[in-house]
PAVO-362155 format. One record per residue (C-alpha): residue number from 1; residue in one letter; x, y, z. Coordinates in nm, 3 decimals. Example, Ala and Ser with C-alpha at 12.3 -4.5 7.8 and 13.67 -1.06 7.14 Angstrom:
2
R	nr	rest	east	north	up
R	1	A	1.230	-0.450	0.780 $
R	2	S	1.367	-0.106	0.714 $
***
This chain:
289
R	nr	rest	east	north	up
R	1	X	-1.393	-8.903	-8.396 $
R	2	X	-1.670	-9.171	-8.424 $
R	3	X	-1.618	-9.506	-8.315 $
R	4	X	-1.796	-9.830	-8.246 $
R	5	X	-1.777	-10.063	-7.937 $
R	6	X	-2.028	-10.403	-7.836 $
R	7	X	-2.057	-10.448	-7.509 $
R	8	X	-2.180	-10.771	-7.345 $
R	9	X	-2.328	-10.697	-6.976 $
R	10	X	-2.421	-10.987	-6.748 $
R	11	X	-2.715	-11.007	-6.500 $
R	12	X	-2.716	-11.187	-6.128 $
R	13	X	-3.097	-11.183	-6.102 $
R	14	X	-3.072	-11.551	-6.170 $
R	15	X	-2.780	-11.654	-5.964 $
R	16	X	-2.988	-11.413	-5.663 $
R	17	X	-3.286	-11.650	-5.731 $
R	18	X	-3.078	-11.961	-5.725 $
R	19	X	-2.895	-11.891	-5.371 $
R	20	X	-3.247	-11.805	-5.199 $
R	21	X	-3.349	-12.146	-5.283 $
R	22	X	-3.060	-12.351	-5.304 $
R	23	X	-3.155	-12.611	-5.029 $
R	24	X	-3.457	-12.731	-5.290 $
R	25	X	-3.198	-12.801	-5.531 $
R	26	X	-3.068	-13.147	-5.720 $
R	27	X	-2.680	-13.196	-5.593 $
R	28	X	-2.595	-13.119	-5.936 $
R	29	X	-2.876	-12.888	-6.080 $
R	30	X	-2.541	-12.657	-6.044 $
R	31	X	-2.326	-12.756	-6.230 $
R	32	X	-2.618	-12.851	-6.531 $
R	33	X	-2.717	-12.463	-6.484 $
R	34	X	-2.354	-12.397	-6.604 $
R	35	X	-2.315	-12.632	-6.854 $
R	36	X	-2.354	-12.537	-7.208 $
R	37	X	-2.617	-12.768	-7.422 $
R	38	X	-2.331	-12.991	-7.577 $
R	39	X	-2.510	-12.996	-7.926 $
R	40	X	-2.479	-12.619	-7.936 $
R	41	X	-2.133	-12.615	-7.798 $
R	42	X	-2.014	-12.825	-8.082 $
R	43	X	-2.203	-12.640	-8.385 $
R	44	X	-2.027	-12.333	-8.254 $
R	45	X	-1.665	-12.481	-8.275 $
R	46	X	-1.807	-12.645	-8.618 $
R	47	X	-1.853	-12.285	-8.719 $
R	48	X	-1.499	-12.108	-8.599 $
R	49	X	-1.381	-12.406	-8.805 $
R	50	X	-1.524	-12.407	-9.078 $
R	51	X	-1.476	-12.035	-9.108 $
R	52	X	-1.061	-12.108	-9.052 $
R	53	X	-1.064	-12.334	-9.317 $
R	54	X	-1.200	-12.154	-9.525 $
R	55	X	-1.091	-11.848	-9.492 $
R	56	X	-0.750	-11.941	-9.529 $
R	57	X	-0.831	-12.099	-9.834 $
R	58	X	-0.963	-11.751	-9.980 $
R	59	X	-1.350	-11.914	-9.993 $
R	60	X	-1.514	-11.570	-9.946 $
R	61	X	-1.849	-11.701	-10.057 $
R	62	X	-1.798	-11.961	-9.802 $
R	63	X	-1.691	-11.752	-9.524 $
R	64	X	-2.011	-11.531	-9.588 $
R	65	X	-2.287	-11.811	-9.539 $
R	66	X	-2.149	-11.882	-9.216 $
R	67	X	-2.347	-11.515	-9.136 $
R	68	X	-2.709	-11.468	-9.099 $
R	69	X	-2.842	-11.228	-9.400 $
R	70	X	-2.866	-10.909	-9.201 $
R	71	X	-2.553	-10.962	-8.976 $
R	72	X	-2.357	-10.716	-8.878 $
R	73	X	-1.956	-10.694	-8.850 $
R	74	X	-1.767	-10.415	-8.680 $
R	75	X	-1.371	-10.491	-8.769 $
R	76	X	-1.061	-10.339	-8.645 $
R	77	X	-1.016	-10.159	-8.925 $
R	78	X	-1.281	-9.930	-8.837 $
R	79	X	-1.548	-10.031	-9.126 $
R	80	X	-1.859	-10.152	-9.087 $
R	81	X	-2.057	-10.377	-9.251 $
R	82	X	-2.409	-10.461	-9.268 $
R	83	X	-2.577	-10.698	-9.445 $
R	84	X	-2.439	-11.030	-9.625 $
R	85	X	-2.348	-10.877	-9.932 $
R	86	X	-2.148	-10.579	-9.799 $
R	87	X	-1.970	-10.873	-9.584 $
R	88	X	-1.902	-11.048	-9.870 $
R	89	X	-1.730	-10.755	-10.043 $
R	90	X	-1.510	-10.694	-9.732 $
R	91	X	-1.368	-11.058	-9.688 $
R	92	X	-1.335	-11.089	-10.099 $
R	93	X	-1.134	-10.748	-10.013 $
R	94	X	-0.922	-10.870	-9.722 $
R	95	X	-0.851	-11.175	-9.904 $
R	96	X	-0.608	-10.995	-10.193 $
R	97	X	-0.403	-10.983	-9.920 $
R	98	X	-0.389	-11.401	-9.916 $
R	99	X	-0.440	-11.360	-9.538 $
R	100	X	-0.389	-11.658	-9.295 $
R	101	X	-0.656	-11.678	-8.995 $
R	102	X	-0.580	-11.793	-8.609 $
R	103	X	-0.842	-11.838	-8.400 $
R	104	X	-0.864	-11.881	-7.993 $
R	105	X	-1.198	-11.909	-7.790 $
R	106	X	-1.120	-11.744	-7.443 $
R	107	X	-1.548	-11.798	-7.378 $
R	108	X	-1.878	-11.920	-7.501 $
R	109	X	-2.212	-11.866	-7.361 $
R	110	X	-2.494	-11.999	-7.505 $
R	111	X	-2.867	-11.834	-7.386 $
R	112	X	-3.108	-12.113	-7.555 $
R	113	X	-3.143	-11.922	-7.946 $
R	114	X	-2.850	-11.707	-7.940 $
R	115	X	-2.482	-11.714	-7.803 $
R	116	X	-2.216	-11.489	-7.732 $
R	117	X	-1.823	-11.584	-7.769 $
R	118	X	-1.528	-11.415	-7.687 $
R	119	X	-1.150	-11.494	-7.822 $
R	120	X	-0.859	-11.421	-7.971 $
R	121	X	-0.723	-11.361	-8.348 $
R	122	X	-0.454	-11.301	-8.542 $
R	123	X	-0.388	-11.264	-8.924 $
R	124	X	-0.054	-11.336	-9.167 $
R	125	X	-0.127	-11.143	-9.433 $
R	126	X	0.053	-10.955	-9.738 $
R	127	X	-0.087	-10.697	-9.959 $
R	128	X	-0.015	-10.654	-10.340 $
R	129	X	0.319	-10.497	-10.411 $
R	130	X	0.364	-10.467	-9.975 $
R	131	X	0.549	-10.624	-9.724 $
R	132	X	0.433	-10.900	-9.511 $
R	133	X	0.245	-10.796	-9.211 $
R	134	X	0.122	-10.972	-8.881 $
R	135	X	-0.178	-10.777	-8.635 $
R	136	X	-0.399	-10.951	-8.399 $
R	137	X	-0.612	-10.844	-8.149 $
R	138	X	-0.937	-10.992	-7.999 $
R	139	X	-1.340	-11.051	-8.135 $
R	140	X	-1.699	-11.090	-7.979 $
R	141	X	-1.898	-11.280	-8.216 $
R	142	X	-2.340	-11.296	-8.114 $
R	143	X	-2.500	-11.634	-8.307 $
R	144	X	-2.853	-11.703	-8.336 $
R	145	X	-3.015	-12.032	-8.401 $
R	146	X	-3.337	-12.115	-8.628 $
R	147	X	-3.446	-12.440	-8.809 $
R	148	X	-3.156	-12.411	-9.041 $
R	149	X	-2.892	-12.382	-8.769 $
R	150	X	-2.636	-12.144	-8.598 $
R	151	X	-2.516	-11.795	-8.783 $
R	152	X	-2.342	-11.522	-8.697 $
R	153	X	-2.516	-11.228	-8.617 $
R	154	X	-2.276	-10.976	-8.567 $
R	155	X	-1.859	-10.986	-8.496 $
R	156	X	-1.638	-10.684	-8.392 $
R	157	X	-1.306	-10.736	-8.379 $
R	158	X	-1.005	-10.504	-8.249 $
R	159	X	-0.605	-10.480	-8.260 $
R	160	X	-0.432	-10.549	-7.934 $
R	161	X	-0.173	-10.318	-8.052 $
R	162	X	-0.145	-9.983	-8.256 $
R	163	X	-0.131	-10.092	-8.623 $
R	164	X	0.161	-9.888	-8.849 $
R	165	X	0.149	-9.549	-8.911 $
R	166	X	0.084	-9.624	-9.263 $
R	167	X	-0.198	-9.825	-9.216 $
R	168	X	-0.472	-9.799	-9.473 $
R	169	X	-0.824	-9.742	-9.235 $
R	170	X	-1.181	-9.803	-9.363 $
R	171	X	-1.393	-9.501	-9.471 $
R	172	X	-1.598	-9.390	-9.160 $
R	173	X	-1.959	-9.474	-9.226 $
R	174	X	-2.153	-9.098	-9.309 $
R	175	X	-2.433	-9.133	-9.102 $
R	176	X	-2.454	-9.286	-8.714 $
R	177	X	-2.705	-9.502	-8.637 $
R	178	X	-3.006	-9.348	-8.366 $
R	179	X	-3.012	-9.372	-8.030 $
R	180	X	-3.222	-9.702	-7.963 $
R	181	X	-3.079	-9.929	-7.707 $
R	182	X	-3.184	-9.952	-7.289 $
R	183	X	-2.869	-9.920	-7.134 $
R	184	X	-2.849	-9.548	-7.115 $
R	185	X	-2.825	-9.547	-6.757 $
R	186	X	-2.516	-9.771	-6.745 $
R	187	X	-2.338	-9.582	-7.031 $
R	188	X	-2.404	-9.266	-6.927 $
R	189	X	-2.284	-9.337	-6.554 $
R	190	X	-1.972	-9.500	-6.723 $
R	191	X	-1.891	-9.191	-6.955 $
R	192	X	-1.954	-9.005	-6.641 $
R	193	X	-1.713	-9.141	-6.386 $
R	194	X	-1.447	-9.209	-6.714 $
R	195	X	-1.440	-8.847	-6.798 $
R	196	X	-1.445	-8.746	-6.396 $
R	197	X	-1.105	-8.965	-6.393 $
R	198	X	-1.274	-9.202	-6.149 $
R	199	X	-1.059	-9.519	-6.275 $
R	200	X	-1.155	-9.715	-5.964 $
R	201	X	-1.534	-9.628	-5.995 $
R	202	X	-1.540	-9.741	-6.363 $
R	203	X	-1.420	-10.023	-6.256 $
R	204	X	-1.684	-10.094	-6.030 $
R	205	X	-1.884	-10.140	-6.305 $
R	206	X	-1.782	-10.510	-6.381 $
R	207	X	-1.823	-10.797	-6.249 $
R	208	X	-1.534	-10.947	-6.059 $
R	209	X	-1.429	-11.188	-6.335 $
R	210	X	-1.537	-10.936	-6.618 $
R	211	X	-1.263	-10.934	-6.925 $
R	212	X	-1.246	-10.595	-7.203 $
R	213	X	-1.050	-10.570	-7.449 $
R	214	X	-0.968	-10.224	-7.509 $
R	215	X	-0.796	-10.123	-7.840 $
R	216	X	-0.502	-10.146	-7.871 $
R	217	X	-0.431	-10.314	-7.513 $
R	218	X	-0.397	-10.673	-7.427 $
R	219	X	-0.718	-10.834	-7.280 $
R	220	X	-0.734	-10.732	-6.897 $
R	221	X	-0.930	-10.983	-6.721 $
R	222	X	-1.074	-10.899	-6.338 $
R	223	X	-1.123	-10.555	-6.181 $
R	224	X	-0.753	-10.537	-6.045 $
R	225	X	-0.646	-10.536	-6.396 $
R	226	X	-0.922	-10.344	-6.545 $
R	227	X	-0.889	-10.044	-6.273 $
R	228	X	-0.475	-10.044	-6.361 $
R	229	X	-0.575	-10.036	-6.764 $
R	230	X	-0.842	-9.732	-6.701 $
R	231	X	-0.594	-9.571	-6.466 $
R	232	X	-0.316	-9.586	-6.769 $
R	233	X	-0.542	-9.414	-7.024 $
R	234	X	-0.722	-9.179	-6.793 $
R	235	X	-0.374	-9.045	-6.700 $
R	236	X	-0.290	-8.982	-7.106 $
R	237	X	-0.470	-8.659	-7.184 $
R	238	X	-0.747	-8.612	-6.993 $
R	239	X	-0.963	-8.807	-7.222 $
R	240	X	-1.346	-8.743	-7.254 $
R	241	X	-1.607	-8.992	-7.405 $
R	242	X	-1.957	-8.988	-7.511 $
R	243	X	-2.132	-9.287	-7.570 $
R	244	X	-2.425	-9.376	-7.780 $
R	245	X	-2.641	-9.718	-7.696 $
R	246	X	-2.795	-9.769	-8.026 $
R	247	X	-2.907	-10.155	-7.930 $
R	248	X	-2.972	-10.384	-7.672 $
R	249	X	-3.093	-10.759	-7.712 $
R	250	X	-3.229	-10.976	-7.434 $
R	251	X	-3.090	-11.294	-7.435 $
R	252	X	-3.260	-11.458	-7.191 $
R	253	X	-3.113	-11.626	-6.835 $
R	254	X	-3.038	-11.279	-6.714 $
R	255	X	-2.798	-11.170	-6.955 $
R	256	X	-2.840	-10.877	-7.274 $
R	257	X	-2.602	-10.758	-7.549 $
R	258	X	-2.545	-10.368	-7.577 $
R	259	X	-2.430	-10.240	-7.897 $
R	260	X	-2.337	-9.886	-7.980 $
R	261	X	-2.054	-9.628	-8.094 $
R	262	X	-1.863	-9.358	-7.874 $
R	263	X	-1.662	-9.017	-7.949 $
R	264	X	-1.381	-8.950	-7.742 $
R	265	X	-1.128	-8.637	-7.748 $
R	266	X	-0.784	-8.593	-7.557 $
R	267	X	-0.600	-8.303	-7.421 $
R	268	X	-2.319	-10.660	-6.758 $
R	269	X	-2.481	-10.892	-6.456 $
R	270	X	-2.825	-10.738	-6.339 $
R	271	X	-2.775	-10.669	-5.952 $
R	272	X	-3.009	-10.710	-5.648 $
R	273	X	-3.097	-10.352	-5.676 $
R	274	X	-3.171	-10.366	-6.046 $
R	275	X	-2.847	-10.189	-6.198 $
R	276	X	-2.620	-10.376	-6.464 $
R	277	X	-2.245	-10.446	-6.462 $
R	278	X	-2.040	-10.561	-6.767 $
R	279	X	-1.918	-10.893	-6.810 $
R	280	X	-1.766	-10.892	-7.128 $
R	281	X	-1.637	-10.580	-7.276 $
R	282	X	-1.435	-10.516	-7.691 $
R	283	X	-1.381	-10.185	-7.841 $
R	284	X	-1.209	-10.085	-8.166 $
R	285	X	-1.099	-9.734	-8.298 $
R	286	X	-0.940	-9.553	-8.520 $
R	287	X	-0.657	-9.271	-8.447 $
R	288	X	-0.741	-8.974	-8.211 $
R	289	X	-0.811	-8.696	-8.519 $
***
């Protein structure tokens, strides 16, 4: 069973730096470190608006500018979808359904060209000749910025919940992508310790105030609640993973994206010695086959 997560792992090389010389520091060179560029902040929420709007009012045309022409989105249904065009056909295919669109922020982080959000969503929708229907679940969206402003870049999105047993999923995609991203050494240590049962090691592998968003789970935010969510599906089946880092993007102040798929069976913040831990963490899937 293939699947597809994106991963956003988190660096402290830069808050390392910033502690050894904090007595040369402006009072509040802090807090501005923090801060968000205000500008960007508010083309961002300009975007989740104007996406609302018009995706509730069935615009798919509309919807499909708001990407960047070779963005990527990875949706809870299990289809992907690359390129503008192929987006466009998925949301002109969603919206038969005459779908109604919620969305929360939880996050946004914005690394000078390119920002990362995290949040909450949930659809009303109902399809030809079917019942109404409610899911919802939670997205990371990456943006990049050129000359003619903010776009997404790629979006995967997830259900907090299982979805019906007679829920229609999207053809799997015949071909995986190669092997091309740099975070083999996290993944594979991950995969390692997750298939060893090692809930509480995993776990070590976030930051303190990481969040993930497994499917079909609520959001767990902080390693407490991370280590009990790993400890609850480690003890269902003995599950085994294997996961394949096909991407990895700098984004500058210490911080990279990691994209890449994972098969699993039943029966990041850089640290002072160089290793990553996750920050930010959504998953989707399909049915154990």
């Amino acid at each position: 069973m293939r699947q597809v997560s994106l991963l956003v792992v988190g660096l402290v090389l830069a808050g390392c730096a910033s502690e050894a010389g904090e007595e040369n520091m402006p009072e509040n060179a802090a807090s501005e470190e923090v801060a968000a560029p205000s500008a960007d902040e508010a083309a961002l929420d300009e975007i989740r608006a104007s996406y609302v709007q018009h995706y509730n009012l069935h615009h798919a045309s509309v919807v499909a500018d708001l990407y960047g022409d070779s963005a990527i989105a990875l949706v809870a249904d299990g289809g992907v979808h690359e390129g503008k065009a192929a987006i466009l056909a998925w949301l002109e295919g969603s919206m038969a359904a005459t779908p109604t669109l919620d969305l929360t922020t939880i996050e946004t982080r914005v690394f000078g060209t390119s920002a990362v959000a995290l949040g909450r969503y949930s659809v009303q929708a109902t399809p030809p000749g079917g019942a109404a229907m409610t899911s919802a679940g939670h997205y990371m969206t990456l943006f990049s910025r050129s000359d003619a402003g903010w776009k997404i870049d790629a979006v995967i999105t997830n259900f907090d919940a299982p979805p019906a047993p007679e829920f229609a999923w999207s053809e799997m995609q015949a071909e995986a992508p190669p092997d091309n991203g740099t975070m083999k050494a996290l993944t594979d240590a991950w995969a390692q310790h997750y298939n060893l049962g090692h809930a509480s090691v995993v776990a070590g592998y976030y930051e303190d105030d990481a969040k993930v968003a497994f499917s079909d789970a609520p959001l767990a935010t902080g390693k407490a609640e991370i280590e009990a969510l790993l400890t609850q599906r480690l003890s269902a089946g003995s599950p085994q993973i294997t996961i394949h880092d096909v991407y990895t993007q700098d984004l500058g102040d210490g911080y990279a994206l990691d994209a890449g798929w994972y098969e699993l069976t039943r029966n990041a913040h850089l640290q002072p010695d160089g290793s990553y831990k996750l920050l930010w963490h959504v998953s989707n899937a399909r049915p154990v086959t």
